[in-house]
N, C-alpha and C positions, 0 to 999 in steps of 0.2 A: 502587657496591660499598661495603659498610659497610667503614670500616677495622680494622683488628684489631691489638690487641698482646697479646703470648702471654707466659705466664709466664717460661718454662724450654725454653731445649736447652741441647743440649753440642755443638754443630756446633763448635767449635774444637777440642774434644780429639778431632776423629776425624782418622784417619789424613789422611786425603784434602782436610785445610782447607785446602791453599792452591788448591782450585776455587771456594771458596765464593765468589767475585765472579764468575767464568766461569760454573760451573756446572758441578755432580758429575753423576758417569752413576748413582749409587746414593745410599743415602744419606735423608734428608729434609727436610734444610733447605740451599739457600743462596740469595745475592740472585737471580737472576734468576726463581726459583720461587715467592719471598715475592711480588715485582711482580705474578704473576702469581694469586697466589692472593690478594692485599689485607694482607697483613701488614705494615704500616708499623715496627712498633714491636716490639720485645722484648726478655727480659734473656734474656742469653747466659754461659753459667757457663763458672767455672773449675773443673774438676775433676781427681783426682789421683788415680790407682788404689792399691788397697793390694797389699802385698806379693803377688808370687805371683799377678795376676790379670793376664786378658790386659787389653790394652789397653781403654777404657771405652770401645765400641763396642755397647752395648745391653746389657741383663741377660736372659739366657734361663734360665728357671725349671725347674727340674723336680719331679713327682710334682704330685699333686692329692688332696688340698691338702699343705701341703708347711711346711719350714722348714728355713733355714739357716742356719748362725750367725754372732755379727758380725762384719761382716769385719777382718780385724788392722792394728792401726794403724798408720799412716804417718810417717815422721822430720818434723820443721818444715826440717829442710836440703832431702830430696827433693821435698817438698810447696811450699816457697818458689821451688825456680828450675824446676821444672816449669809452674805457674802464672804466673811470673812469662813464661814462654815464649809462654805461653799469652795474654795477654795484648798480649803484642808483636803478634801476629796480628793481635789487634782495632784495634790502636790503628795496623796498617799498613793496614789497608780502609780506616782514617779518611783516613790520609795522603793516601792514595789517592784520597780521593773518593766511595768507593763506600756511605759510613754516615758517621753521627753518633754520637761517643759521649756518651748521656746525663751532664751533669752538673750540670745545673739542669733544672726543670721547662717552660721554655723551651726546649730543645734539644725535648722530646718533642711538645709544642705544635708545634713546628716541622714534625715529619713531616709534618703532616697538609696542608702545602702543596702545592699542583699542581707535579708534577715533582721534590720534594725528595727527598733521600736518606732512606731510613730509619733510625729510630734504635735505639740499641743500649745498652741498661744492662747495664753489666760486673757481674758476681754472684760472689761465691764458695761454692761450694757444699760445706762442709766448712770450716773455719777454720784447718785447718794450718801456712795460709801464714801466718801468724797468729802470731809468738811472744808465750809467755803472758804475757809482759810487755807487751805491746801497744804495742811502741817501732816496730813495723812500720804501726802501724794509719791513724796519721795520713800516710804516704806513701803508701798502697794511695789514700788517699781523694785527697792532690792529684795522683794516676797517672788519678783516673776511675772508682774504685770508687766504688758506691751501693746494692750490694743484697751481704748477705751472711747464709747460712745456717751458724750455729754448728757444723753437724755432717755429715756424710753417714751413711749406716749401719752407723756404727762408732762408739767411742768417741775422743775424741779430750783435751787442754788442758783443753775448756770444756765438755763436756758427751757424753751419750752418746747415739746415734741407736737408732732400730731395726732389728732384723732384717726380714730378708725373711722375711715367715711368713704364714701363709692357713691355717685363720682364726685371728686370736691379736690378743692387746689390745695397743696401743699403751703399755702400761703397765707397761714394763720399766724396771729401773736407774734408778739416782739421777739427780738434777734437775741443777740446774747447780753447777759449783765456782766457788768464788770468784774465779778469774779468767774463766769463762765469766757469773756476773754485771756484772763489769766490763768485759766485751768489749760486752755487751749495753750498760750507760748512757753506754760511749765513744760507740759507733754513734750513739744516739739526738742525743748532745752532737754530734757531727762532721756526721751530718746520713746516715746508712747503714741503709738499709732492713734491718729483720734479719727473715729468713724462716725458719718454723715448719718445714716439710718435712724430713722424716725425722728429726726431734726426738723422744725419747719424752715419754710425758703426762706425767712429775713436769718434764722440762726446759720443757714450753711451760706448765707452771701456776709455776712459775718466773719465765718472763719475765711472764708477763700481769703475775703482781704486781707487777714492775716499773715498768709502767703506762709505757714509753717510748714507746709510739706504737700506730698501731693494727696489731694481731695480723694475721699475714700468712703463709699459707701455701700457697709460688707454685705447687706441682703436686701435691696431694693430690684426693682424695674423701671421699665419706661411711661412717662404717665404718658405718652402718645397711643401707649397697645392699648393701657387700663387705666382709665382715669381715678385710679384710688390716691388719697391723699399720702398713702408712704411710696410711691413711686416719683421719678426723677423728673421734669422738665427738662423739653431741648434745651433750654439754656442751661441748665444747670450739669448736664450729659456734656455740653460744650466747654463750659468750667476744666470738671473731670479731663476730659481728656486735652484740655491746653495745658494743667497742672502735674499732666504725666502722672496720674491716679487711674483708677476702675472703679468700675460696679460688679460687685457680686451679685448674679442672677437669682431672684428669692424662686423659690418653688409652690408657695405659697397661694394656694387657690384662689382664694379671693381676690389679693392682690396681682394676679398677673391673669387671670380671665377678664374681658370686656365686659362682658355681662356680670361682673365679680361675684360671682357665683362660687358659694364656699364647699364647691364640690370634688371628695376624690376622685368621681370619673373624669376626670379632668386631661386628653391626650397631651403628653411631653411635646407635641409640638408646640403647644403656647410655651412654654420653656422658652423653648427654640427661637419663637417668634420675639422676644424679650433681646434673647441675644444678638440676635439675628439686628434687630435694629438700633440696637446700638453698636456693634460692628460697625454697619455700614454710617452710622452718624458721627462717629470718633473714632474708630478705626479698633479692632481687634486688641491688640495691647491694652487696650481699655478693659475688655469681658473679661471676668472670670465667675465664679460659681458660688456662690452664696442660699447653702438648701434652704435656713431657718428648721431643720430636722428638730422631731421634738420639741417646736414651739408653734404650732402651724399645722392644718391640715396640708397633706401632700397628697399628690396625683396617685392613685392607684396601681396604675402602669409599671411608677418606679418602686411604692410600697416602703423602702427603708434604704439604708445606706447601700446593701447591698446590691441593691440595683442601680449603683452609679453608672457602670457602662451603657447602660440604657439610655442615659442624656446624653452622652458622648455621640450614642450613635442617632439622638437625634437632630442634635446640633450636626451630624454629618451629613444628614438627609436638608439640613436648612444650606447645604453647600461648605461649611467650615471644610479646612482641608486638613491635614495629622500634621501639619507643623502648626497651624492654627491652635488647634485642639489641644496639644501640647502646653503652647503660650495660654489660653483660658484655662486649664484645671491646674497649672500647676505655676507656672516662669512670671506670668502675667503677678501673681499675688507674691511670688519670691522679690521679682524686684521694686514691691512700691514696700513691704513690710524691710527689705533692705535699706531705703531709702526715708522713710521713718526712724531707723535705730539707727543710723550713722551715727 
Protein backbone atom coordinates (compact mmCIF):
# COMPACT_ATOMS: atom_id res chain seq x y z
CA UNK A 1 0.00 0.00 0.00
CA UNK A 2 1.45 3.49 -1.04
CA UNK A 3 1.61 5.47 2.15
CA UNK A 4 -0.06 8.69 2.30
CA UNK A 5 0.18 12.01 4.17
CA UNK A 6 -2.80 14.34 4.03
CA UNK A 7 -2.81 17.92 4.33
CA UNK A 8 -5.66 19.07 6.76
CA UNK A 9 -8.26 17.79 9.40
CA UNK A 10 -9.65 18.90 12.38
CA UNK A 11 -10.16 15.57 14.12
CA UNK A 12 -9.11 17.36 17.48
CA UNK A 13 -11.68 19.98 17.58
CA UNK A 14 -14.51 17.58 17.10
CA UNK A 15 -16.47 16.68 20.04
CA UNK A 16 -15.68 13.09 20.17
CA UNK A 17 -11.57 13.44 20.17
CA UNK A 18 -10.86 11.69 23.02
CA UNK A 19 -11.85 8.11 20.63
CA UNK A 20 -9.37 9.13 18.22
CA UNK A 21 -6.71 6.37 19.46
CA UNK A 22 -9.79 3.87 20.17
CA UNK A 23 -11.73 4.77 17.55
CA UNK A 24 -15.00 6.96 16.68
CA UNK A 25 -18.34 5.18 15.61
CA UNK A 26 -18.74 8.58 13.24
CA UNK A 27 -16.71 10.96 12.22
CA UNK A 28 -13.59 10.55 9.71
CA UNK A 29 -10.67 10.49 10.94
CA UNK A 30 -8.87 8.52 13.90
CA UNK A 31 -5.90 6.11 14.37
CA UNK A 32 -7.12 2.86 13.90
CA UNK A 33 -8.93 3.98 10.36
CA UNK A 34 -5.59 5.83 9.15
CA UNK A 35 -3.75 2.07 9.81
CA UNK A 36 -6.24 0.96 7.94
CA UNK A 37 -6.54 3.00 5.09
CA UNK A 38 -2.38 3.78 4.72
CA UNK A 39 -2.33 7.18 6.17
CA UNK A 40 1.00 7.53 7.97
CA UNK A 41 1.39 11.14 8.11
CA UNK A 42 -0.66 14.41 8.38
CA UNK A 43 -1.04 17.86 9.71
CA UNK A 44 -3.70 18.11 12.22
CA UNK A 45 -5.26 21.78 13.00
CA UNK A 46 -5.91 23.77 15.47
CA UNK A 47 -9.00 25.49 15.15
CA UNK A 48 -11.34 28.04 16.93
CA UNK A 49 -14.90 28.74 15.96
CA UNK A 50 -16.25 32.30 15.73
CA UNK A 51 -18.61 33.88 17.72
CA UNK A 52 -22.21 32.43 17.61
CA UNK A 53 -21.30 29.12 15.59
CA UNK A 54 -21.86 25.78 16.51
CA UNK A 55 -19.03 23.85 17.36
CA UNK A 56 -16.57 23.22 14.13
CA UNK A 57 -18.04 20.01 13.32
CA UNK A 58 -18.16 20.37 9.24
CA UNK A 59 -19.52 23.37 7.24
CA UNK A 60 -23.00 22.79 5.63
CA UNK A 61 -23.71 25.20 2.74
CA UNK A 62 -26.75 26.32 1.65
CA UNK A 63 -28.53 27.64 -1.68
CA UNK A 64 -26.69 26.92 -5.04
CA UNK A 65 -24.81 28.87 -5.66
CA UNK A 66 -24.57 30.81 -2.63
CA UNK A 67 -22.67 33.28 -0.40
CA UNK A 68 -22.12 33.94 3.08
CA UNK A 69 -20.43 36.41 4.82
CA UNK A 70 -17.22 36.48 6.94
CA UNK A 71 -17.44 34.95 9.64
CA UNK A 72 -16.96 37.47 12.86
CA UNK A 73 -13.80 37.50 14.50
CA UNK A 74 -12.58 35.71 17.37
CA UNK A 75 -10.72 37.41 20.91
CA UNK A 76 -6.70 36.10 20.95
CA UNK A 77 -7.76 35.25 24.86
CA UNK A 78 -10.63 32.72 23.46
CA UNK A 79 -8.70 31.61 20.61
CA UNK A 80 -5.33 31.13 22.65
CA UNK A 81 -6.71 28.67 25.56
CA UNK A 82 -8.99 26.92 23.25
CA UNK A 83 -6.13 25.94 20.91
CA UNK A 84 -3.89 25.69 23.47
CA UNK A 85 -6.52 22.75 24.66
CA UNK A 86 -6.59 21.60 21.73
CA UNK A 87 -3.22 20.85 21.42
CA UNK A 88 -2.89 19.16 24.75
CA UNK A 89 -4.81 16.36 22.98
CA UNK A 90 -2.06 15.95 20.47
CA UNK A 91 0.59 16.10 22.46
CA UNK A 92 -1.38 13.37 24.94
CA UNK A 93 -1.68 10.50 21.96
CA UNK A 94 2.06 11.30 21.91
CA UNK A 95 2.44 10.53 25.41
CA UNK A 96 0.74 7.81 24.94
CA UNK A 97 2.36 6.14 22.29
CA UNK A 98 -0.19 6.20 19.81
CA UNK A 99 1.61 9.22 17.18
CA UNK A 100 4.70 11.23 16.63
CA UNK A 101 4.66 14.67 16.76
CA UNK A 102 6.42 16.13 13.80
CA UNK A 103 9.17 18.42 14.61
CA UNK A 104 12.01 17.94 12.49
CA UNK A 105 11.82 16.19 9.04
CA UNK A 106 13.21 13.09 10.71
CA UNK A 107 10.16 12.45 12.89
CA UNK A 108 8.20 12.34 9.39
CA UNK A 109 10.96 9.96 7.66
CA UNK A 110 10.23 8.07 10.56
CA UNK A 111 6.71 6.95 9.75
CA UNK A 112 7.36 5.29 7.02
CA UNK A 113 8.99 2.43 9.30
CA UNK A 114 7.50 -1.21 9.69
CA UNK A 115 5.28 -0.92 12.69
CA UNK A 116 5.92 2.86 13.64
CA UNK A 117 3.64 5.27 14.80
CA UNK A 118 2.21 7.71 12.65
CA UNK A 119 3.09 11.10 12.54
CA UNK A 120 1.44 14.27 13.27
CA UNK A 121 2.21 18.11 12.18
CA UNK A 122 0.52 20.26 14.61
CA UNK A 123 -1.18 23.34 12.34
CA UNK A 124 -2.92 26.43 13.24
CA UNK A 125 -5.36 27.05 11.16
CA UNK A 126 -6.39 30.85 11.75
CA UNK A 127 -3.51 32.77 13.73
CA UNK A 128 -5.52 34.02 16.69
CA UNK A 129 -3.73 32.29 19.07
CA UNK A 130 -1.18 34.29 17.81
CA UNK A 131 -0.73 37.69 19.69
CA UNK A 132 0.05 40.49 17.11
CA UNK A 133 3.12 40.88 18.85
CA UNK A 134 4.18 37.55 18.20
CA UNK A 135 5.79 37.18 21.81
CA UNK A 136 3.59 33.88 21.67
CA UNK A 137 5.23 32.63 18.43
CA UNK A 138 8.45 31.25 19.47
CA UNK A 139 6.67 29.00 22.42
CA UNK A 140 3.94 27.64 20.01
CA UNK A 141 7.22 26.43 17.86
CA UNK A 142 9.36 24.86 21.06
CA UNK A 143 5.42 23.30 22.22
CA UNK A 144 5.72 21.47 18.35
CA UNK A 145 4.09 23.92 16.05
CA UNK A 146 5.37 23.76 12.33
CA UNK A 147 2.53 24.54 9.94
CA UNK A 148 0.39 27.58 10.44
CA UNK A 149 -2.30 29.31 8.21
CA UNK A 150 -2.53 33.14 8.99
CA UNK A 151 -6.25 33.22 8.66
CA UNK A 152 -9.40 30.93 8.53
CA UNK A 153 -12.51 32.76 6.70
CA UNK A 154 -12.58 35.72 8.62
CA UNK A 155 -10.52 38.40 9.29
CA UNK A 156 -8.31 38.41 11.88
CA UNK A 157 -4.48 40.45 13.54
CA UNK A 158 -2.73 39.50 10.26
CA UNK A 159 -4.72 39.26 7.43
CA UNK A 160 -8.28 38.54 5.97
CA UNK A 161 -9.61 35.12 4.65
CA UNK A 162 -12.37 34.40 2.54
CA UNK A 163 -15.89 33.82 2.33
CA UNK A 164 -17.65 30.91 1.62
CA UNK A 165 -19.03 31.83 -1.81
CA UNK A 166 -19.80 29.93 -5.32
CA UNK A 167 -19.04 31.31 -7.63
CA UNK A 168 -16.92 34.46 -6.60
CA UNK A 169 -13.19 35.38 -6.95
CA UNK A 170 -10.85 34.95 -4.29
CA UNK A 171 -10.05 38.42 -4.55
CA UNK A 172 -11.58 40.20 -1.76
CA UNK A 173 -10.10 42.57 1.04
CA UNK A 174 -6.74 43.87 1.76
CA UNK A 175 -3.46 41.79 1.83
CA UNK A 176 -1.68 41.42 4.86
CA UNK A 177 -1.01 44.06 7.84
CA UNK A 178 1.98 44.67 9.12
CA UNK A 179 2.02 42.53 11.77
CA UNK A 180 0.63 39.56 9.46
CA UNK A 181 3.92 40.40 7.26
CA UNK A 182 5.88 39.76 10.27
CA UNK A 183 4.06 36.76 11.47
CA UNK A 184 4.88 35.43 7.96
CA UNK A 185 9.22 36.16 8.01
CA UNK A 186 9.00 35.08 11.95
CA UNK A 187 7.72 31.58 10.69
CA UNK A 188 10.15 31.40 7.77
CA UNK A 189 13.10 32.54 10.60
CA UNK A 190 11.73 29.79 13.36
CA UNK A 191 11.48 27.23 10.85
CA UNK A 192 6.82 27.13 10.45
CA UNK A 193 5.38 26.22 7.48
CA UNK A 194 2.81 29.09 6.51
CA UNK A 195 -0.09 27.84 4.59
CA UNK A 196 -2.17 29.79 1.74
CA UNK A 197 -5.72 28.09 2.56
CA UNK A 198 -8.44 30.35 3.01
CA UNK A 199 -6.27 33.49 2.42
CA UNK A 200 -7.65 35.98 -0.04
CA UNK A 201 -5.44 36.84 -3.47
CA UNK A 202 -3.92 40.34 -2.39
CA UNK A 203 -2.90 38.23 1.17
CA UNK A 204 -1.24 35.14 -0.65
CA UNK A 205 0.48 37.79 -3.40
CA UNK A 206 1.60 39.22 -0.19
CA UNK A 207 3.34 36.61 1.06
CA UNK A 208 4.69 35.13 -2.35
CA UNK A 209 6.64 38.46 -2.39
CA UNK A 210 7.90 37.65 0.58
CA UNK A 211 9.74 34.88 -0.97
CA UNK A 212 9.90 33.02 2.66
CA UNK A 213 9.61 29.60 1.36
CA UNK A 214 7.87 27.65 -1.04
CA UNK A 215 3.91 28.87 -1.38
CA UNK A 216 1.71 26.24 0.16
CA UNK A 217 -1.72 25.78 0.26
CA UNK A 218 -2.77 22.57 2.28
CA UNK A 219 -6.57 22.11 1.27
CA UNK A 220 -7.58 24.12 -1.77
CA UNK A 221 -8.44 23.34 -5.55
CA UNK A 222 -8.60 24.85 -8.90
CA UNK A 223 -10.88 27.90 -9.24
CA UNK A 224 -10.70 26.92 -13.11
CA UNK A 225 -12.77 23.19 -12.13
CA UNK A 226 -14.90 25.34 -9.37
CA UNK A 227 -15.39 28.62 -9.23
CA UNK A 228 -15.58 28.85 -5.19
CA UNK A 229 -13.70 31.64 -3.61
CA UNK A 230 -11.25 29.06 -1.44
CA UNK A 231 -9.97 27.57 -4.58
CA UNK A 232 -6.66 28.72 -6.36
CA UNK A 233 -6.38 30.87 -9.63
CA UNK A 234 -4.07 30.03 -12.61
CA UNK A 235 -1.91 32.53 -11.63
CA UNK A 236 -1.69 31.91 -8.42
CA UNK A 237 -1.26 27.58 -9.27
CA UNK A 238 1.66 29.35 -11.41
CA UNK A 239 3.13 31.13 -8.28
CA UNK A 240 2.94 27.67 -6.43
CA UNK A 241 4.59 25.72 -8.69
CA UNK A 242 7.50 28.58 -9.71
CA UNK A 243 8.07 28.60 -5.66
CA UNK A 244 8.65 24.84 -5.81
CA UNK A 245 5.27 24.47 -3.23
CA UNK A 246 1.91 22.47 -3.75
CA UNK A 247 -1.70 22.37 -3.30
CA UNK A 248 -3.19 19.91 -1.27
CA UNK A 249 -6.33 18.62 -3.04
CA UNK A 250 -9.40 19.53 -0.67
CA UNK A 251 -12.16 16.68 -0.78
CA UNK A 252 -14.62 18.97 -0.10
CA UNK A 253 -17.88 18.97 -1.97
CA UNK A 254 -18.74 22.06 -2.37
CA UNK A 255 -15.69 23.47 -3.05
CA UNK A 256 -14.37 21.19 -5.86
CA UNK A 257 -18.01 20.51 -7.58
CA UNK A 258 -18.81 23.12 -10.51
CA UNK A 259 -22.16 23.29 -9.64
CA UNK A 260 -20.74 23.54 -5.83
CA UNK A 261 -23.12 21.50 -4.79
CA UNK A 262 -22.59 20.52 -1.04
CA UNK A 263 -23.39 16.95 -1.79
CA UNK A 264 -21.90 13.42 -0.55
CA UNK A 265 -22.86 11.69 -3.64
CA UNK A 266 -20.31 13.37 -4.98
CA UNK A 267 -17.98 10.75 -7.64
CA UNK A 268 -13.93 10.86 -6.61
CA UNK A 269 -13.55 11.73 -10.06
CA UNK A 270 -13.94 15.38 -9.32
CA UNK A 271 -11.17 14.72 -6.93
CA UNK A 272 -9.43 13.54 -9.63
CA UNK A 273 -10.40 16.33 -11.88
CA UNK A 274 -8.84 18.88 -9.33
CA UNK A 275 -5.57 17.02 -9.59
CA UNK A 276 -5.71 16.24 -12.65
CA UNK A 277 -5.35 19.85 -13.66
CA UNK A 278 -3.12 21.12 -11.74
CA UNK A 279 -0.83 18.34 -12.72
CA UNK A 280 -0.99 19.25 -16.00
CA UNK A 281 -0.74 23.33 -15.29
CA UNK A 282 2.43 23.06 -12.88
CA UNK A 283 3.43 19.80 -13.06
CA UNK A 284 2.97 16.96 -10.49
CA UNK A 285 5.55 17.70 -7.71
CA UNK A 286 3.11 20.45 -7.23
CA UNK A 287 -0.14 17.79 -6.23
CA UNK A 288 -0.63 16.31 -3.12
CA UNK A 289 -3.67 15.55 -0.88
CA UNK A 290 -5.35 17.72 1.28
CA UNK A 291 -9.02 15.83 2.60
CA UNK A 292 -10.14 18.71 5.03
CA UNK A 293 -11.51 15.18 6.87
CA UNK A 294 -13.82 16.25 9.70
CA UNK A 295 -14.31 19.68 8.61
CA UNK A 296 -16.29 19.28 5.47
CA UNK A 297 -18.62 17.20 3.92
CA UNK A 298 -16.77 14.38 1.87
CA UNK A 299 -17.84 12.24 -1.14
CA UNK A 300 -19.66 9.23 -0.13
CA UNK A 301 -17.58 6.92 -2.31
CA UNK A 302 -14.65 7.45 -0.06
CA UNK A 303 -16.81 7.79 3.37
CA UNK A 304 -13.58 8.44 5.94
CA UNK A 305 -10.00 7.95 6.13
CA UNK A 306 -10.27 4.61 5.50
CA UNK A 307 -11.12 4.80 2.16
CA UNK A 308 -7.82 6.54 1.02
CA UNK A 309 -6.87 3.98 -1.65
CA UNK A 310 -10.01 4.89 -3.25
CA UNK A 311 -8.38 8.41 -4.41
CA UNK A 312 -5.38 6.75 -5.23
CA UNK A 313 -7.00 4.60 -7.47
CA UNK A 314 -9.00 7.36 -8.84
CA UNK A 315 -6.37 9.62 -9.62
CA UNK A 316 -5.10 6.45 -11.61
CA UNK A 317 -7.93 6.27 -13.64
CA UNK A 318 -7.27 10.36 -14.22
CA UNK A 319 -3.80 8.72 -15.93
CA UNK A 320 -1.40 9.49 -12.68
CA UNK A 321 1.29 6.76 -13.02
CA UNK A 322 2.74 4.87 -9.13
CA UNK A 323 5.68 6.99 -9.32
CA UNK A 324 3.46 9.82 -9.67
CA UNK A 325 1.07 8.67 -7.01
CA UNK A 326 3.94 8.08 -4.83
CA UNK A 327 5.18 11.81 -5.33
CA UNK A 328 1.21 13.22 -4.42
CA UNK A 329 0.45 11.21 -1.27
CA UNK A 330 3.45 11.17 0.21
CA UNK A 331 7.36 12.74 -1.31
CA UNK A 332 5.54 15.68 -2.78
CA UNK A 333 4.46 17.10 1.00
CA UNK A 334 7.85 15.47 2.49
CA UNK A 335 9.90 17.80 0.63
CA UNK A 336 8.18 21.36 0.57
CA UNK A 337 7.53 20.58 4.76
CA UNK A 338 11.43 19.90 4.57
CA UNK A 339 12.14 22.94 2.96
CA UNK A 340 10.07 24.97 5.49
CA UNK A 341 12.13 23.65 8.56
CA UNK A 342 15.58 23.93 7.21
Amino acid sequence: MIPIFDGHNDALTRADHARLASGRDGGHLDLPRMREGGMKGGIFALFTSSPGEEEHEGQVFGGNPFSEPLAEPVAHEVAAAETTAAAGRLFALERAGELTVARRIEDVDAALAEGAPPVAVLHHEGAEAIDAGLEALPAWYAMGLRSLGPVWSRANAFATGVQFAMPSSPDIGPGLTDAGVALVKTCAELGIMVDLSHLNEKGFWDVARLEAGPLVASHSGAHAVAEASRNLTDAQLDAIGESGGLVGIVYATAFIRPDFADDPETPLSVIADHARYVADRIGVAHVALGSDFDGATIPTPLADVAGLPKVLDALRAAGFTEPELEAVAWHNWRRVLDAWWR
